[in-house]
C-alpha positions in Angstrom: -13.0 -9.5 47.1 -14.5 -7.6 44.0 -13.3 -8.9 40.7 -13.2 -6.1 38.3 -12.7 -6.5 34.0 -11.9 -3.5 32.0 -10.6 -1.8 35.0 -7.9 0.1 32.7 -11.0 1.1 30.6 -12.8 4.4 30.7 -15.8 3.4 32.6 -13.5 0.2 34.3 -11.3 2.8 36.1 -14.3 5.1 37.3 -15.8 2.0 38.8 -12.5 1.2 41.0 -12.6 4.5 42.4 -15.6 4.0 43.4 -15.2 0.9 44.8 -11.5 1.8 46.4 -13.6 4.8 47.9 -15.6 2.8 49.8 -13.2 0.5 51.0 -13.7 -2.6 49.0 -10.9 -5.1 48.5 -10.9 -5.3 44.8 -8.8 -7.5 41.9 -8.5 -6.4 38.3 -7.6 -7.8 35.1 -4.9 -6.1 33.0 -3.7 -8.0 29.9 -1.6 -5.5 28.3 -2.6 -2.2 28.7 -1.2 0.3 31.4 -2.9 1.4 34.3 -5.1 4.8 32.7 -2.9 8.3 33.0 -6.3 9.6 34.6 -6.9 6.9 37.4 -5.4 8.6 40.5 -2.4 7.0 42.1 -4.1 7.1 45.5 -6.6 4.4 43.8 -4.3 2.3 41.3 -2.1 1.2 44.6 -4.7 -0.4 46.3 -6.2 -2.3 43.9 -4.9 -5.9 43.2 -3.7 -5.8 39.8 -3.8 -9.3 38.0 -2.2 -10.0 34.6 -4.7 -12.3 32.5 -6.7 -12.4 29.3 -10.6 -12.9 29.1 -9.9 -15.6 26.4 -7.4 -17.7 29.1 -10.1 -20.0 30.6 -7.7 -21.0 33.1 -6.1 -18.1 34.1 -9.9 -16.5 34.8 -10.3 -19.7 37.5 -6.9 -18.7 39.1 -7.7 -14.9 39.8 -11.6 -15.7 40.6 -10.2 -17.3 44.1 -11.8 -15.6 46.7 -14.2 -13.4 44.9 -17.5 -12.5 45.9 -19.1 -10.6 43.1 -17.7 -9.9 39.5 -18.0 -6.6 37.8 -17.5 -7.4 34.0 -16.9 -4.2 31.9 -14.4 -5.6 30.1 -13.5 -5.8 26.4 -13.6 -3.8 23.3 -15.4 -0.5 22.0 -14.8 0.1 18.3 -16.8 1.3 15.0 -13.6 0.4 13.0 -14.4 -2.4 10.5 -11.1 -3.9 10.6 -11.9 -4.7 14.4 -14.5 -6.8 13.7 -12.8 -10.3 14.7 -11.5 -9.0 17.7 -14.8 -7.4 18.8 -16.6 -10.7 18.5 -13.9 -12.7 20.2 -13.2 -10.3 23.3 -17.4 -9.0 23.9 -18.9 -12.5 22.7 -16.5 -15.7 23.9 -14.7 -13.2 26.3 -17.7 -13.0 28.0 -18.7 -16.4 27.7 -15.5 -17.8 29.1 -16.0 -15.3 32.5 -19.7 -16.4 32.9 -18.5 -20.1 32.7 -15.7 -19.8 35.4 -18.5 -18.2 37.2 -19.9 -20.9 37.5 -17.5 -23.6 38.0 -16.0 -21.5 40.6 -19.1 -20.9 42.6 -19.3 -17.1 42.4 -23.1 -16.4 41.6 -23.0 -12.4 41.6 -22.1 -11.1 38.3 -22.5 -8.0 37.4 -22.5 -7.0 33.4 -21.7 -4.2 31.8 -23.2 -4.2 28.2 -24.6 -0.9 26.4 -27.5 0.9 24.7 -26.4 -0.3 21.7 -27.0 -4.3 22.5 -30.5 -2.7 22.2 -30.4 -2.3 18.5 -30.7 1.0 16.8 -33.5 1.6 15.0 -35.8 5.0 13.7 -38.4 4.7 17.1 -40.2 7.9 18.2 -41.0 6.8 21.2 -37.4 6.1 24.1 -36.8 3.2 24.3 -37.0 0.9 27.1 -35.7 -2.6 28.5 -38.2 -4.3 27.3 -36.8 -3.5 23.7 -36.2 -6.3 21.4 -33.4 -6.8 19.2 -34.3 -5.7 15.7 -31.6 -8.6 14.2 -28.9 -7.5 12.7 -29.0 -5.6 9.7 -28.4 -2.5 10.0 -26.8 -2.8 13.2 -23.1 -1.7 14.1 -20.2 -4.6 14.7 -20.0 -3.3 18.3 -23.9 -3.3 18.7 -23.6 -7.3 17.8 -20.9 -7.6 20.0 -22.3 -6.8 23.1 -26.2 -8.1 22.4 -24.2 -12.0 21.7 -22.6 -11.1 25.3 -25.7 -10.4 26.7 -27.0 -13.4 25.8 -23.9 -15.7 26.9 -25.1 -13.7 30.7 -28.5 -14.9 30.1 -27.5 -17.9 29.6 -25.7 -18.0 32.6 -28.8 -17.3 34.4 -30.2 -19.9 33.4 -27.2 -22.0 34.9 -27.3 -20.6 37.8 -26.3 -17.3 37.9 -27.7 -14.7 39.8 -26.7 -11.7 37.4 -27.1 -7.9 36.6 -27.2 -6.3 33.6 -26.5 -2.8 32.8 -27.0 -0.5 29.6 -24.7 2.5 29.6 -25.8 5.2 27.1 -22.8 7.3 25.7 -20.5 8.5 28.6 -19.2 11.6 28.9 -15.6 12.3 31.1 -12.3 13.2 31.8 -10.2 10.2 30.1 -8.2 9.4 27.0 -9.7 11.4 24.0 -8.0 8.6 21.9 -10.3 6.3 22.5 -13.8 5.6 23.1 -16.7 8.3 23.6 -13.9 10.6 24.8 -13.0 11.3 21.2 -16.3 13.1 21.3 -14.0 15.8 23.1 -11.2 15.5 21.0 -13.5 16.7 18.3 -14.8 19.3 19.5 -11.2 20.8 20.6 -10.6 20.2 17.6 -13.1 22.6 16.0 -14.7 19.6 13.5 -17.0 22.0 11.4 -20.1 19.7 10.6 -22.8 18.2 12.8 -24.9 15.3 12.2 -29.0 15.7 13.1 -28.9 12.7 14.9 -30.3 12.3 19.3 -28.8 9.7 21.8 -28.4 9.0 25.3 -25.8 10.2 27.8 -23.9 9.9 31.3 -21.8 11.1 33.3 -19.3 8.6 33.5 -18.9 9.2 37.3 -22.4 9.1 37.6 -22.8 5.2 35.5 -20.3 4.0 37.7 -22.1 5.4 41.1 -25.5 3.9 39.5 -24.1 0.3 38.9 -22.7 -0.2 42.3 -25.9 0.8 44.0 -27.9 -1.3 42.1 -25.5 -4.2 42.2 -26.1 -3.4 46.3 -29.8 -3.4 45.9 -29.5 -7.3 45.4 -31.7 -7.0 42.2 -30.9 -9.8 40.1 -32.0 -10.9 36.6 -32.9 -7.8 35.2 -31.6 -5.2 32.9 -31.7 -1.4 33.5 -30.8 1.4 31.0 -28.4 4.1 32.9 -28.9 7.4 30.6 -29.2 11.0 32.0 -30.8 13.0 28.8 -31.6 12.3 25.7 -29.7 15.2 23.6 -28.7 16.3 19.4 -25.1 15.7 18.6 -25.8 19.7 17.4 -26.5 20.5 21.2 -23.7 18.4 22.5 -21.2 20.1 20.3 -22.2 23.4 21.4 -21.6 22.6 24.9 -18.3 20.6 24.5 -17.2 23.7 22.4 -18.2 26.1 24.9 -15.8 24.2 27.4 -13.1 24.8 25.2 -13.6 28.0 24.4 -13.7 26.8 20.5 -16.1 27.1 17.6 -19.3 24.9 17.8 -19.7 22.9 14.7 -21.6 25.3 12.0 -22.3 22.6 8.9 -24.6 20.6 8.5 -23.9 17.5 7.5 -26.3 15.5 5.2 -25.7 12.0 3.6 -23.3 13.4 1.1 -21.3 15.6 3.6 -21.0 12.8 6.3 -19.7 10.1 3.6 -17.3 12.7 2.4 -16.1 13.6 6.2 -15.8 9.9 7.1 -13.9 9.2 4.1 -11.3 12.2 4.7 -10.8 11.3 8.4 -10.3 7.6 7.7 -7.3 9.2 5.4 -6.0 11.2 8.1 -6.1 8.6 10.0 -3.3 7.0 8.0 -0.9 9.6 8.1 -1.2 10.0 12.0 -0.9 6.3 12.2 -4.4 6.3 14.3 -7.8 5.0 14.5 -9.8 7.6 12.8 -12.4 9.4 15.0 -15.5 9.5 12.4 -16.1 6.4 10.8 -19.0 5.0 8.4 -20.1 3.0 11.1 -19.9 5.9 14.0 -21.4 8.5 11.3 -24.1 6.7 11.1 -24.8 6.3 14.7 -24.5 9.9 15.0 -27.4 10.6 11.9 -30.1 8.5 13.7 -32.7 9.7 16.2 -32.1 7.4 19.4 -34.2 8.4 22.7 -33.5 6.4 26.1 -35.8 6.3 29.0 -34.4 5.8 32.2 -37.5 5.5 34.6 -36.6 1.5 35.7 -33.1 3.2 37.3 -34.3 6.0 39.2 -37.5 4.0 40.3 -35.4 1.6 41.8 -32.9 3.9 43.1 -35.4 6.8 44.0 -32.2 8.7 45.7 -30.1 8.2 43.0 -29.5 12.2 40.8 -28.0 12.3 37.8 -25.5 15.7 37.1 -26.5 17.6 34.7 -24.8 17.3 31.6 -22.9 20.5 31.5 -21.7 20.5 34.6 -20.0 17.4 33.6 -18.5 18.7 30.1 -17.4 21.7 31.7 -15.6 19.6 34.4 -14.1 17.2 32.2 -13.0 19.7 29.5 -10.9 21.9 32.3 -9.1 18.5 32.9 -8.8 18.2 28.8 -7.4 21.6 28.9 -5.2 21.0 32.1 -3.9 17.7 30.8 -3.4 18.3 26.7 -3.0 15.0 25.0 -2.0 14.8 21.3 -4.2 16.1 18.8 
């Protein structure tokens, strides 16, 4: 039995289909939010849906009977200050809690799902690699913190026994709810958002992050890290694709310091008369105004078969599946 976290999560629901694909017995966590709209049937009914909470120590010994390996991509992506509590306390002691009944319940193979970000942003010319160190946290987003203090409750769990994986998705691009996560990235560019930040970053195919973990989780390699990004590209370039998807207009504006604290501002008060997170805010403006390169050589040297699609092919994909499937705007 595979014990998956975050399996009603973007990436969480890629990785059962995967798994369910290859015939894997798999268990996942659900506290309260519904199986995903875009996880196929044929996959949510044979997977072994347990209620729980990462913060229920107890509950976490109870569904880790008879599991083999954990896959833990669960908890929270935000850039929305008020979030900040609840960041820490799912990514950080969420976290801990999992490697700890680990332990005590004698499953060794843990796999962790962490991010680029628990790398640290900072203004490098050169990509960086997983030998980065953290630069501390100033200047650093909520989420960032988040998931580096998970890291190191994993590492600490190596160190206790554990015989655990950790992997750094970049930004991932799919088909999935463009309320939430990096699919809002799509819901902005349906949305014909005029300005563009000058800032670079990493991206995935979501499919593709999920096919990377599971072979590397299969290659037995233990106690390492590995970044899984597919190109380095401008927020400018991504736009342009994710606009020619929908047949809309790319962004055309640049936006400078001035521009982007005036465009979070107005979509933090649109936000409150749609009753919704906003899409752009101070924290995820500034993300998207800094130069971030990723190099991904440690992945495809040690899966030399493993191909990344390209990114288009991927947009294009996912954005007939937008347009198939419209959600609210």
């Amino acid at each position: 039995m595979i014990f998956v976290t975050g399996g009603t999560g973007f990436l969480g629901s890629y990785i059962l289909q995967e798994l369910v694909a290859r015939g894997e017995q798999v268990r996942a966590l659900r506290h309260a939010s519904p199986v995903p709209f875009y996880l196929p049937a044929s996959t949510a009914e044979k997977v072994e849906w347990v209620q729980g909470d990462l913060l229920d120590v107890d509950g976490l010994t109870e569904n880790l009977r008879g599991v083999r390996r954990i896959i833990h991509a669960g908890g929270m992506v935000s850039f929305y200050p008020p979030d900040k509590k609840k960041l820490f306390s799912l990514n950080i002691d969420g976290t801990a809690n999992l490697v700890n009944a680990a332990i005590e319940n004698g499953v060794r193979d843990f796999v962790y799902i962490s991010s680029v970000a628990a790398m640290g942003r900072d203004e490098m010319t050169s990509p960086m690699n997983e030998e980065k160190k953290w630069p501390g946290n100033k200047h650093q987003t909520n989420y960032a913190i988040s998931k580096y203090l998970g890291e190191m409750e994993v590492w600490r769990g190596m160190g206790e026994g554990l015989d655990a994986l950790i992997v750094n998705p970049a930004t991932l691009l799919g088909y999935g709810d463009w309320n939430q996560s990096s699919c809002g990235l799509f819901k902005m560019a349906y949305r014909e958002f005029p300005w563009y930040m000058e800032g670079t970053n990493g991206f995935a195919d979501v499919s593709d992050t999920a096919r990377a973990i599971l072979q590397l989780a299969d290659s037995g390699i233990r106690n390492e890290k590995f970044i899984i990004s597919a190109e380095n590209r401008s927020y400018l370039d991504l736009f342009r694709v994710l606009a020619k998807g929908f047949g809309k207009k790319p962004p055309s504006q640049k936006a400078g310091p001035v521009i982007t604290g005036f465009a979070w501002r107005v979509e933090r008060l649109r936000s409150v008369f749609r009753g919704k997170k906003p899409l752009l805010t101070r924290e995820s403006a500034g993300i998207a105004s800094r130069k971030n390169y990723y190099d991904n050589s440690k992945l495809l040297k040690a899966l030399p078969d493993f191909r990344f699609r390209p990114l288009e092919d991927s947009i294009f994909e996912a954005c007939g599946h937008y347009l198939k499937n419209l959600q609210p705007v």
